[in-house]
C-alpha positions in Angstrom: 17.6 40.8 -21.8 15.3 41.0 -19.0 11.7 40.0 -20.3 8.2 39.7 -19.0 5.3 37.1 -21.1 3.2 39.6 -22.8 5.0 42.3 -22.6 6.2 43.7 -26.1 9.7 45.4 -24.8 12.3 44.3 -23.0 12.0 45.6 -19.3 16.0 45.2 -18.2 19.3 43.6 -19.2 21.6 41.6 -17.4 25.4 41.4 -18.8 28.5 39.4 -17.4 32.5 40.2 -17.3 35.1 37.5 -16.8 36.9 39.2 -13.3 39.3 36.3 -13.8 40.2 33.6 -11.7 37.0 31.9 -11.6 35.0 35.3 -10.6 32.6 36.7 -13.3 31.5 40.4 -12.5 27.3 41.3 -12.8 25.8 44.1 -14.0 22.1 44.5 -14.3 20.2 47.3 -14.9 15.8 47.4 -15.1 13.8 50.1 -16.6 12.3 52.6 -14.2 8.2 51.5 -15.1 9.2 48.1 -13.4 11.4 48.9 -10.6 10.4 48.8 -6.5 8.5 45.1 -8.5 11.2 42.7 -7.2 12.3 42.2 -11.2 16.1 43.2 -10.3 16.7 41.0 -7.3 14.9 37.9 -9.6 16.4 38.8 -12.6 19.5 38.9 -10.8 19.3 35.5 -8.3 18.1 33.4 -11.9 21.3 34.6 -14.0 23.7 33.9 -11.0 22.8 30.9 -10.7 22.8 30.2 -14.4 26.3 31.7 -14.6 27.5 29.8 -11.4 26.8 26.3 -13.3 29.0 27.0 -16.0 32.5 25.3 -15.7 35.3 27.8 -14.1 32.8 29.8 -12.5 33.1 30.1 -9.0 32.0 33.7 -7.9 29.5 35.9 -9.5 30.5 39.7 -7.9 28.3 43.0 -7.9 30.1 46.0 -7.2 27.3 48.7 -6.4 28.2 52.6 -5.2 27.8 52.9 -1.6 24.8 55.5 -2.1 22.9 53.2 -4.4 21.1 51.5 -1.3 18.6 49.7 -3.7 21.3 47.7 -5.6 22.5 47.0 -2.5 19.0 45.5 -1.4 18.6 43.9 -4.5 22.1 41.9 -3.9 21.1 40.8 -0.4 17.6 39.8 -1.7 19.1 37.7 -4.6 21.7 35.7 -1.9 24.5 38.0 -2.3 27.0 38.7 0.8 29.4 41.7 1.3 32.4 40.7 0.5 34.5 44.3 1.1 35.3 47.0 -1.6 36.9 47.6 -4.8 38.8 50.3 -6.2 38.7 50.4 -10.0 40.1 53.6 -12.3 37.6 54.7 -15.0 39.8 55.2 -18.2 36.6 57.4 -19.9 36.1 59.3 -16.7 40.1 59.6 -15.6 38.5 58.6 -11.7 39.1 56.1 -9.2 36.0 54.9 -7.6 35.1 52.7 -4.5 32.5 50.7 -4.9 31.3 47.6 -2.4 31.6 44.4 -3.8 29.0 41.6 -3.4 29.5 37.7 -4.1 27.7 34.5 -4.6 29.9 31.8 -4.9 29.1 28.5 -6.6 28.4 25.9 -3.3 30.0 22.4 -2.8 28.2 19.2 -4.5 26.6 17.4 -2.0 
């Protein structure tokens, strides 16, 4: 859950999927009153980055509709890169969609 101090309600939620292979898919989502706020790409950037630390985790990936050009901004803003598309089927919708893909991958120890 996505929360502000002194706000009663949750404003958002943030969830993870294991992709496999070291990749962990993102999906986020923030309640219209606190959109256009910067909530999304911070909300974002903080649980990347907590997912990255945890052993096996290498990539964190968005995959975001190409006509959703404020995910999109939200990805670049957190320190996401295009990385491509996917294709994935939609077993409750019987439809293939294309979506771009975004990563953050975990960087080398110094």
């Amino acid at each position: 859950m996505v929360t502000l101090p002194g706000e009663l309600r949750f404003i958002g939620i943030v969830g993870f999927g294991d992709r496999g292979d070291g990749t962990v898919e993102m999906i986020y989502g923030i309640a219209p009153r606190w959109r256009g706020r910067g909530m999304a790409s911070r909300a974002v950037r903080l649980a990347a980055r907590w997912v990255l630390s945890l052993p096996g985790v290498d990539t964190v990936e968005l995959r975001i509709d190409r006509d959703n050009t404020a995910s999109q901004h939200v990805a670049v803003n957190a320190g996401f890169t295009p990385a491509g598309t996917v294709r994935q089927f939609v077993p409750g919708t019987a439809q293939t969609f294309e979506d771009l893909r975004y990563v953050l991958e975990r960087q080398p120890q110094l």
